[in-house]
C-alpha positions as CSV (number, residue, x, y, z in Angstrom):
1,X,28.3,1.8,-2.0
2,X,28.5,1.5,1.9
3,X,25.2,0.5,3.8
4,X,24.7,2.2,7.2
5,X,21.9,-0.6,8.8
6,X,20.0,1.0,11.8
7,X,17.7,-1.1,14.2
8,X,15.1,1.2,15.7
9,X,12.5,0.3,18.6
10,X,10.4,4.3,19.8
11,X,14.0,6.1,18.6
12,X,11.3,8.9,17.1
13,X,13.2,11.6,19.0
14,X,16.6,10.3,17.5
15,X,16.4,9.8,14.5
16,X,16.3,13.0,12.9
17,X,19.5,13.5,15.0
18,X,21.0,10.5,13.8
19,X,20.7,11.4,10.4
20,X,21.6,15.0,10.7
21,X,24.8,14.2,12.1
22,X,25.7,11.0,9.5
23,X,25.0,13.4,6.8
24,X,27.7,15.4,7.8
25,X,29.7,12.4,8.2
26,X,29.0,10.9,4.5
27,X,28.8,13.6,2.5
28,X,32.7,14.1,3.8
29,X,33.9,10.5,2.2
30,X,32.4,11.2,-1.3
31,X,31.0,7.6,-1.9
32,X,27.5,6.0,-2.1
33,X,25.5,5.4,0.4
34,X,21.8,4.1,1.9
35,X,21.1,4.7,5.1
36,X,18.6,1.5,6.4
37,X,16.5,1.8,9.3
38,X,14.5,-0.9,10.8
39,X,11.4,-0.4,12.9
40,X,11.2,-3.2,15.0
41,X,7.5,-2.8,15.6
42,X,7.4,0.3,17.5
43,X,4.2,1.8,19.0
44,X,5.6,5.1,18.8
45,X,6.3,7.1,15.3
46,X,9.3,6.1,14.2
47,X,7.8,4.3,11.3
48,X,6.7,8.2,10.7
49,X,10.1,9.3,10.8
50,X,11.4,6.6,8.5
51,X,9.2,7.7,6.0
52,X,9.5,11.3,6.3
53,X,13.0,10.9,5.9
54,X,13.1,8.9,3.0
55,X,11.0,11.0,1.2
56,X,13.3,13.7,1.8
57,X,16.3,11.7,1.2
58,X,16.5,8.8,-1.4
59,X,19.0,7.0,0.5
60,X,17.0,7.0,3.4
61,X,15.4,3.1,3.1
62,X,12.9,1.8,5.9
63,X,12.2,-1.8,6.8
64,X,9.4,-2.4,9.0
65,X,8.7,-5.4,11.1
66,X,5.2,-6.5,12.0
67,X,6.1,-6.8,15.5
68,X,8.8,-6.1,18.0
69,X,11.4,-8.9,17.6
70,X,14.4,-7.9,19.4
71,X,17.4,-5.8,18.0
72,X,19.7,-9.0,16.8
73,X,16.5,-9.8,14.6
74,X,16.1,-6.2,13.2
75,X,19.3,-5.8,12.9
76,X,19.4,-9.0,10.6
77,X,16.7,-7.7,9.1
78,X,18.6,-4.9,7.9
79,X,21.7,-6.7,6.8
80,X,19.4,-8.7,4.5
81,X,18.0,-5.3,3.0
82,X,21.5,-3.6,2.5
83,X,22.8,-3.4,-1.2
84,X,26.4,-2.4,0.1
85,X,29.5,-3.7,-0.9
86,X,30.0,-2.8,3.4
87,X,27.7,-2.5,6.1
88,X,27.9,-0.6,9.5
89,X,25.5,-1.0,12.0
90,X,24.8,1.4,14.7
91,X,22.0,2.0,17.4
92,X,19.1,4.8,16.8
93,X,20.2,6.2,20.1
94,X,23.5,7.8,19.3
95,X,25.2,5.3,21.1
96,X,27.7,4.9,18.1
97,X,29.4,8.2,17.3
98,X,28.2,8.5,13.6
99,X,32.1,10.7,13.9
100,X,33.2,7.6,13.8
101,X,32.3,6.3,10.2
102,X,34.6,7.8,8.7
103,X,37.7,6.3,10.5
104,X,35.6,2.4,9.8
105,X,35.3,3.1,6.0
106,X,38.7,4.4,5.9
107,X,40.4,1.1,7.5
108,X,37.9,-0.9,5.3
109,X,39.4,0.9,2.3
110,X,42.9,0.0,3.5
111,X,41.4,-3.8,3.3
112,X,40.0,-4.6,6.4
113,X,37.0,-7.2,6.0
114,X,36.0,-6.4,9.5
115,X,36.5,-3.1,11.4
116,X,35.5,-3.1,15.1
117,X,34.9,0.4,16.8
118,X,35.4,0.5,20.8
């Protein structure tokens, strides 16, 4: 199983987005996967999202933080909630291609313990 860790602060508006568009990208690699979102104490409804989406989706997993506390803290908040044999993070606002995930698990499956993007 790969873990795709997600920190998100008001990314509402993204994250349906997001998760349309690495759907398309994991269902491609035939492996498992959770997706793992972190609300890092947003005011707006991304906690909303989160759950909406993991009720849709079982491999859709929300972590929510009492309080904004910066993305390096959500985002270790996320590595500490992924069950993956690899992680990948990437930001709620698209910022990351999720086209890219395939090319990282690819060069992680040729061995790589680290793959950085560009």
């Amino acid at each position: 199983m790969i873990s795709i860790v997600v920190p998100a602060y008001n990314e509402e508006r993204n994250l349906d987005v997001l998760y349309a568009r690495l759907l398309g990208q994991l269902e491609k690699l035939r492996l498992h996967w959770e997706l793992v979102i972190v609300d890092d104490g947003s005011p707006d409804g991304t906690w909303n999202t989160i759950m909406r989406l993991s009720e849709r989706d079982s491999r859709v997993r929300g972590v929510r933080l009492s309080r904004n506390f910066g993305h390096q803290n959500a985002l270790l908040a996320g590595l500490a909630a992924a069950r993956g044999k690899a992680v990948i993070s990437m930001d709620a606002d698209l910022q990351h291609p999720p086209e890219v995930v395939p090319q990282l698990v690819e060069r992680w499956q040729d061995g790589y313990q680290i793959v950085h993007a560009l």
